[in-house]
Structures are given as structure tokens and as C-alpha cells.
Phi, psi and omega in degrees: 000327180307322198313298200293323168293326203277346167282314188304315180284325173326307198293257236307332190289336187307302193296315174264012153237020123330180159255030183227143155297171170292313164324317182281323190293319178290319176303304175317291182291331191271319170293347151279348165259330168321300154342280193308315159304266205335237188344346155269326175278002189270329207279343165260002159267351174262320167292022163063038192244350167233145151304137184313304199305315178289349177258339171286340188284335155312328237214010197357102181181123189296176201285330190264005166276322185303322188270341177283341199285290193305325172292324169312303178260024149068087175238146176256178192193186198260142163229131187280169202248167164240091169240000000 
């Protein structure tokens, strides 16, 4: 429980001597560790060793926000068609 105040005062001394709230600063980290998973699961689907399903379920992200990720960083993937 200490680890966590101690994050918690770390986000506040940041925040006040920043322009940022506590909230944009927690938001800012979490989208840079998201980042960082995207990018360990990208780097094991490109060795064909994870699946798409397991990585959205890894990743809690539907399949086509996952396919929007890989078009976005020019990965090439299969694309199905719907019919």
C-alpha cells in the first residue's frame, strides 16, 4: 500500500509543478503503456506466434480496432471480406 502513496504523491508533485492535472498526467501514462503492449503483441503476430483473438483479448480491444492498429503502422494482415 506504501508503493501506491507513493505514486500518488510522485502524479501530484508532477502535476503541481507541470501545467497538467492529475488526471491528463494518469491518462498520458496509460496511453504510453498501452502503446508499449500494442507493441510487444505486434512484434509477436508479426513472428506469427500470437493470435489476432488473443491479442485483442489481451489488449481488451475489439478485432477491428486491432486491424485499424496494424493498418495504421503499415502491418500487412488478411483481410476478410463480409459476406
Amino acid at each position: 500500500m506504501s508503493n501506491l502513496k507513493d505514486i500518488k504523491s510522485d502524479i501530484e508533485k508532477y502535476a503541481n509543478d507541470s501545467n497538467l492535472t492529475e488526471l491528463q498526467i494518469v491518462e498520458k501514462l496509460e496511453k504510453h503503456y498501452f502503446d508499449k503492449k500494442v507493441n510487444q503483441n505486434l512484434k509477436l503476430y508479426k513472428k506469427g506466434k500470437k493470435k489476432v483473438s488473443e491479442i485483442t483479448k489481451d489488449l481488451k480491444i475489439s478485432p477491428r480496432k486491432f486491424y485499424a492498429i496494424l493498418e495504421k503502422k503499415k502491418i500487412e494482415h488478411k483481410k476478410y471480406k463480409k459476406e
